[in-house]
Structures are given as C-alpha cells and as structure tokens.
C-alpha positions in Angstrom: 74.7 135.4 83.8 74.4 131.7 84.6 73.6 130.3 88.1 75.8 127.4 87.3 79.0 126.8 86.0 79.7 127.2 82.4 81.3 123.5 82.3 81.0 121.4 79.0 80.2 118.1 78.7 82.0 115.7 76.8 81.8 111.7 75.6 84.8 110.0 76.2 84.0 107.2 74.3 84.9 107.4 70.8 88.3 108.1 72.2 88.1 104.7 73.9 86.5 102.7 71.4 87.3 105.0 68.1 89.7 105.4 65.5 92.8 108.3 65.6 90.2 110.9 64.0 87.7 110.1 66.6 90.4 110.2 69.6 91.8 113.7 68.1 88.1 115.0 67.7 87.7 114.2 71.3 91.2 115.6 72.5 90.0 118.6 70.9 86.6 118.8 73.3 89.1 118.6 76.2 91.8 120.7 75.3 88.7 123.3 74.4 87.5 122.9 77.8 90.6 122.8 79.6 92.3 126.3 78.0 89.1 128.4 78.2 87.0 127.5 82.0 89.8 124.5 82.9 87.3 122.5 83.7 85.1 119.4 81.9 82.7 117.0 82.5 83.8 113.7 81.2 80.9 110.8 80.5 81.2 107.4 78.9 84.6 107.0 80.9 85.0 103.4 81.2 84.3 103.4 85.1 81.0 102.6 86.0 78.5 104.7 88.3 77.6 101.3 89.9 81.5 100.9 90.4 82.0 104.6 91.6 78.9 104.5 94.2 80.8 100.9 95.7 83.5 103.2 96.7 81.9 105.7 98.0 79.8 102.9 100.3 83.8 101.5 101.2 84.6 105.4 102.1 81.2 105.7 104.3 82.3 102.2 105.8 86.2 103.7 106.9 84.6 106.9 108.1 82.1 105.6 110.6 84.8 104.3 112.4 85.7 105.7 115.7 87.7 108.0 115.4 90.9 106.7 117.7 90.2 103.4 115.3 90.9 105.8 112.7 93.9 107.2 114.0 95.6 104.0 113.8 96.2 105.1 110.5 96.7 108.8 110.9 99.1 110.6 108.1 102.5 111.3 109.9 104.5 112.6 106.8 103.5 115.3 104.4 106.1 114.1 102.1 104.9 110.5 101.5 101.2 112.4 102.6 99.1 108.8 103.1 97.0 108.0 105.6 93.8 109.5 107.6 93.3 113.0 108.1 91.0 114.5 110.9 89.1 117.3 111.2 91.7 120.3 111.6 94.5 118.4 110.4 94.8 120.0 107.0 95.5 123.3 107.6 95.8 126.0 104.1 95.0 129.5 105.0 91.3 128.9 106.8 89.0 126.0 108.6 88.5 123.2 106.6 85.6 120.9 107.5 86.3 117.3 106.4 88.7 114.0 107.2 90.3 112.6 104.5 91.9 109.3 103.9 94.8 109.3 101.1 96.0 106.5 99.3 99.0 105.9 96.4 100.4 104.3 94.2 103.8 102.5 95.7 103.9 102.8 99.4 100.7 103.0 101.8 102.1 102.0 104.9 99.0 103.7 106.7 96.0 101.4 104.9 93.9 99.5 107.0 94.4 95.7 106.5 92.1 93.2 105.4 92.2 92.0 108.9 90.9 95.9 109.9 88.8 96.4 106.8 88.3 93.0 104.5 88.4 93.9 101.5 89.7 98.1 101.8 93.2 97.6 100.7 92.2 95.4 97.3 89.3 97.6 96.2 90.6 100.8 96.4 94.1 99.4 94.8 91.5 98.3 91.8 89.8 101.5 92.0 93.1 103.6 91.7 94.3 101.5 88.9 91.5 102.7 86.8 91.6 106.5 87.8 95.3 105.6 87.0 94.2 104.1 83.5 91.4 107.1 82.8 93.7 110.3 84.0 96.9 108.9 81.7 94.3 108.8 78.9 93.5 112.4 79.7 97.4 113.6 79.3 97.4 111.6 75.8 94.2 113.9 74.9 96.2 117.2 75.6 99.2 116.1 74.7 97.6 115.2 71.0 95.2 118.6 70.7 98.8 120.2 71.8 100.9 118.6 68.3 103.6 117.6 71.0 103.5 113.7 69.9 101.0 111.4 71.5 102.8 109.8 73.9 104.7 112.9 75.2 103.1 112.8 78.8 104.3 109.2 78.9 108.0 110.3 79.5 107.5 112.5 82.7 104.7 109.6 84.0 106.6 106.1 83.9 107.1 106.8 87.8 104.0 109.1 88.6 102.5 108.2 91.7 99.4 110.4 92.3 97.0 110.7 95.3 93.7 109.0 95.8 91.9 111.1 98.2 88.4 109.6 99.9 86.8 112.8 101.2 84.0 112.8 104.1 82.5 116.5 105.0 80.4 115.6 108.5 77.1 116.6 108.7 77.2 120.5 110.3 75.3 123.3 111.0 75.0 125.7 108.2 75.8 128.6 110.4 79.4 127.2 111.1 80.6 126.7 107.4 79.2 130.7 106.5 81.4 131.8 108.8 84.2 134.3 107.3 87.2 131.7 107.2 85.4 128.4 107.5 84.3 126.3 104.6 84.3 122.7 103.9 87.3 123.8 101.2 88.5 127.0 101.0 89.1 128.3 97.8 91.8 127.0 96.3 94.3 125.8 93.1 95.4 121.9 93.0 99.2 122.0 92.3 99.5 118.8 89.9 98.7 118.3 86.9 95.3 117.5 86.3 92.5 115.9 88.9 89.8 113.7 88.8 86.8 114.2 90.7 84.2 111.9 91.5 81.6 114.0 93.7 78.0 112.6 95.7 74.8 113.7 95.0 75.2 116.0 97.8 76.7 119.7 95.9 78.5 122.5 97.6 81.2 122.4 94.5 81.4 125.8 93.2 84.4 127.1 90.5 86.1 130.5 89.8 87.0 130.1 86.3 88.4 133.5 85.9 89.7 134.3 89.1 87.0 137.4 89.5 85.6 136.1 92.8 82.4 135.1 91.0 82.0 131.5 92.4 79.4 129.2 90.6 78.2 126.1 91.6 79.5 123.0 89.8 76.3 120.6 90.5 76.9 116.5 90.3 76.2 115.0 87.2 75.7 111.3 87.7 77.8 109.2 85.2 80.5 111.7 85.3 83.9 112.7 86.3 84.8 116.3 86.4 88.4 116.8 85.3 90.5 120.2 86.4 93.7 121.6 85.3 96.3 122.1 88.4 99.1 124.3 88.3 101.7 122.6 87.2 100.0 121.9 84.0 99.2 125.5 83.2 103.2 126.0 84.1 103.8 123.4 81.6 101.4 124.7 78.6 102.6 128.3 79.5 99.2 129.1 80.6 97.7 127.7 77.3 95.3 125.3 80.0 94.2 127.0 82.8 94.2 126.0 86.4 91.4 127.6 88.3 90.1 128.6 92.0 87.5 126.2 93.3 85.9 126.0 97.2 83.3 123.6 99.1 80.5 125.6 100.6 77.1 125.0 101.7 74.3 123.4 99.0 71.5 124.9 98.7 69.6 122.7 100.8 66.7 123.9 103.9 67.3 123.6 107.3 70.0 124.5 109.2 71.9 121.4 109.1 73.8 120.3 105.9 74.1 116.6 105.3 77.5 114.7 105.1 78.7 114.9 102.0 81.9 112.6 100.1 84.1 113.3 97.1 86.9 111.2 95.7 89.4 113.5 93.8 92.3 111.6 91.9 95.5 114.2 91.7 97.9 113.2 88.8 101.4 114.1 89.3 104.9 113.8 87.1 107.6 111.9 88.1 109.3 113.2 90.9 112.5 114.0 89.1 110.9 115.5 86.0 111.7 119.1 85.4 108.6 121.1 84.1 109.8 123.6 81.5 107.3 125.9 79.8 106.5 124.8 76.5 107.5 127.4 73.6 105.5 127.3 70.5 105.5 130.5 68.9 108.8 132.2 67.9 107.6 135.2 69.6 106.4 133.3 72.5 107.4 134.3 76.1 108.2 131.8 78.8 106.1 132.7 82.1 107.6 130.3 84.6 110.5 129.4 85.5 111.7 125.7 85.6 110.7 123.7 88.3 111.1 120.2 89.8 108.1 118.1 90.1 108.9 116.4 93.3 110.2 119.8 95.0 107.2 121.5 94.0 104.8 118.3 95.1 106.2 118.2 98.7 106.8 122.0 99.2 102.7 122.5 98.6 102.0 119.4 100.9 103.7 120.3 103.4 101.9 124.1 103.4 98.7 122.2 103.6 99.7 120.3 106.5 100.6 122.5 109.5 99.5 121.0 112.2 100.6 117.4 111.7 100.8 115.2 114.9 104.3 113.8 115.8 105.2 110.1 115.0 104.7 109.7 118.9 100.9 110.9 118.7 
C-alpha cells in the first residue's frame, strides 16, 4: 500500500515534436493511464511553469479584491456558468471552501475589463487558448491508442467551449474543513470529457481511483499538468477510460491553520449538440449508457452545482 497516488508520469514531448510512431507510443502512455487509475501526469507540455505561475500571480491579484468589487462580476446563469463564485455559492451535496472565477471560450460577459484589471481579460484569453491547444491534443492521443481515426474527437469539438476555472481555497482553520460535510471539494466526478489541472505547491488533492473510499493524495509536481477522465468520456469509451472520485482536503501541513491554496482546472467539453453514443468494438460488446446530448447533460450538472445562485437583481 502506497501513501500516494499511483499516478504515472508521462513526456508529452515526442508527441509534440516526434514523428507518428513517437505520437502513437505516447497515446499509448495516456490511454494506459487513463483506462486503468484515469489519471496522468503530463510533463514537457508546451506551457511553461514560468507561464503557469504568471497566472496564478493574475488569480491571487482578482482574489484579493474586495469582495463587493468582486461581485461585480458575480455568475448569474448556470447555463452560460461564467463569472465569480463566492464562498457558498457552489453548492453539490456538502460545504465547499473556495471562490472561483470561470472563464470561456465565446461569451464572458462577467470578465473584469482592462479598465478593472489591465491586462486580466488578454492574458487569461492567451492562457485558455493554450489549455485549448494542449487538451485537443489530449483527445487526438485517445482517439489514436483507440484505432477510431486520428482526428475523430475533431468532429464533436469544432464548437467546444470548455471552462477555465481560477480556484482560490482561503486560508482556514484546519478544524473547519475536517468537519463531516465540509471540505474545500467534496468528493466528486467532473462530467466532461477530460480536465486539465494545474495545482500550487500547496496539496490537499487526493484521488479514489477505484471508487473503494480509499483516498490518496495526488501531491503537485512542478512542470506538470495532471489530466483526468470525466464522465462523459468513460460514457463515450463504454467505460474503457475511467472517470474517478477526487476531493480537496487538508495537506498535511502543522498548525491549525491551512494556507490559501489555488488550482486552475481546464474542463473540456463536446459540442453542445453532439450526441455521445457508447462506442462498440467488440461484436459481443454491450452498450452501458444510453445516448445522451452533450449540451443537456453540461447544463443539467451545472445547474445541480449551483443551488444557491443570487438573482440577476443581487
């Protein structure tokens, strides 16, 4: 038995930089990682840790705001789900400590402008266009180890609009979070397709690979993204990639305070319209799920997150 995660660690770069045996050597890794914990560790990305730690300084600089300055931008709509979350806000089935700021691709009528925050709007849009860039690469990966055509994830993305999420977790007091019900996340699924997570130095991470209830801490590897499978993947690869139960909690740290911690997750989802079938490839194979829409099932899981909304008058 391991203390951490079981979580391998793979070099992206000879799928960037290599030729089509070295990209299909590398969607291998993933697909490996992805079908067995769900989870993986990708280095040698493309996006610099220099590049990654700027953002986290721009998160640090909207989250020390006041916090009526920050409800100028306050998320009205859990359908369009952009915009500034507080404390409470986001509501899925226990206490969740953290505020969150969500930003997409198309539409973020609730972004500070560069009169507000000079600079915000045009570095994060940079920012998402390479999570963009990096996560599409992912889908090639799987949809190569797969045999399903290369560019078979590019028909159900041409319209994808996923979710950059800047996370803050306030410094609390220890004895709050271990409280039955009350985490900074509660354990959980993510409902797209795959996510992106770029995570502090801080730790709390821990995974559930195989749903037993046996949590283990997925520690911060600098240089890295960690990459999950969400549900509608394992829906789509009829549970050949699995999407697994992950919390926040405390680190191990002294004290009774825990420091503030921030995370930037990336969630990639479909087109709206695309309709995710269960993919057959066994002549004896059974289909698990049933066929769903990708923009009904997006904003029917939103909105179950969101309970406690304001009104557009708040």
């Amino acid at each position: 038995m391991t203390d951490t995660a079981d979580i391998a660690v793979v070099s992206f770069d000879k799928f960037i930089h290599g030729d089509d045996e070295d990209k299909r050597k590398v969607a291998r890794q993933l697909y490996d990682a992805f079908s067995t914990v769900g989870w993986v560790y990708l280095k040698d990305h493309g996006i610099p840790q220099e590049r990654v730690d700027g953002i986290f300084g721009l998160a640090k600089t909207f989250f020390d705001q006041p916090l009526q300055e920050k409800f100028r931008w306050r998320l009205q709509d859990a359908e369009l789900n952009q915009g500034y979350t507080a404390d409470g806000d986001e509501a899925n089935g226990g206490v969740d400590h953290k505020e969150c700021y969500e930003h997409r691709r198309f539409a973020n009528p609730c972004c500070p402008t560069e009169a507000d925050l000079p600079g915000f709007r045009t570095t994060i849009d940079s920012f998402y266009g390479q999570c963009l860039s990096l996560g599409l690469n992912v889908l090639k990966c799987l949809a190569m180890a797969m045999e399903l055509g290369d560019d078979f994830f590019d028909g159900i993305t041409k319209k994808a609009d996923p979710q950059l999420r800047l996370l803050h977790y306030p410094a609390i007091e220890k004895s709050i979070i271990e409280q039955e019900g009350h985490a900074r996340i509660i354990p959980h699924t993510d409902f797209g397709l795959c996510t992106l997570l770029f995570q502090d130095s801080v730790g709390g991470l821990e995974v559930d690979p195989f749903h037993t209830g046996d949590f283990k801490p997925a520690l911060p590897i600098p240089g890295t993204v960690l990459i999950n499978i969400a549900d509608l993947m394992q829906r789509l690869t009829n549970d050949r990639c699995r999407s697994t139960m992950h919390r926040v909690v405390s680190p191990k740290v002294s004290g009774p305070m825990l420091p503030a911690r921030y995370s930037m997750p990336f969630f990639i989802h479909p087109d709206p319209e695309a309709l995710i079938e269960p993919i057959i490839k066994e002549a004896d194979e059974i289909k698990k799920y049933e066929t769903v829409n990708a923009g009904e099932w997006r904003t029917y899981n939103t909105k179950k997150n969101y309970t406690k909304l304001p009104s557009a008058a708040a």
